[in-house]
N, C-alpha and C positions, 0 to 999 in steps of 0.2 A: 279637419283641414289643417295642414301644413302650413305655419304663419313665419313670417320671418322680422325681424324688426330691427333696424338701423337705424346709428343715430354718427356723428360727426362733432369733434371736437378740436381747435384751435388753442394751444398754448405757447402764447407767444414770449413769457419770460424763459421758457426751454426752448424756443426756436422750432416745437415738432407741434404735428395734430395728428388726431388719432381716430381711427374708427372703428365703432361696434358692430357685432352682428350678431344677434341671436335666435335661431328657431326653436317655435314650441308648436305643438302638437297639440291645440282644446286647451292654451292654458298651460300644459306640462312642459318642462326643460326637455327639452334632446340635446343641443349642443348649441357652444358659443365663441365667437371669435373675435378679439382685440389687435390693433395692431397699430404702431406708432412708426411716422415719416418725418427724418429728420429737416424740415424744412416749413416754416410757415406760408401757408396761401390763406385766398379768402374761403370762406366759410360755404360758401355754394360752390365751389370745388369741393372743398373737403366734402361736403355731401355727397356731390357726384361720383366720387370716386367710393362713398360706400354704400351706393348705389350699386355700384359695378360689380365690386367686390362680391355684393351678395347677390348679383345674377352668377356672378361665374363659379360661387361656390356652389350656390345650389343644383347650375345646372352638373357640376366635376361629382356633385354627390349622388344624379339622379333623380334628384327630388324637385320633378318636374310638375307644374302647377302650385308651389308655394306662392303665397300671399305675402307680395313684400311691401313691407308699410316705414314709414317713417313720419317722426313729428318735425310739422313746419316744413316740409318739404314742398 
């Protein structure tokens, strides 16, 4: 099964947050994606938006029925 995992990050002495994505496969790497917005919000934004992020990749990749998890969400 197809597992996808996200996580969200706020740094506010740089003024950006950033967020993760990475899926694996039983445990194995497939692929991973990082990505920094010049602008601080709160931190349950930042989530939701790599949230989003990792609906709309997975669905741009096909990789329908991934498992997407995140801590503390």
């Amino acid at each position: 099964m197809l597992k996808c995992n996200i996580d969200a990050s706020i740094f506010t002495d740089m003024r950006i947050y950033g967020i993760r994505v990475c899926i694996q496969n039983e445990g194995e790497f497939i692929v991973a994606r990082i990505s920094y917005h010049s602008r601080v919000i709160p931190i349950l934004e930042a989530k939701a938006f790599a949230f989003l992020a990792s609906i709309s990749w997975t669905l741009n990749m096909r990789l329908d029925g991934t498992l997407i998890c995140g801590s503390n969400f």
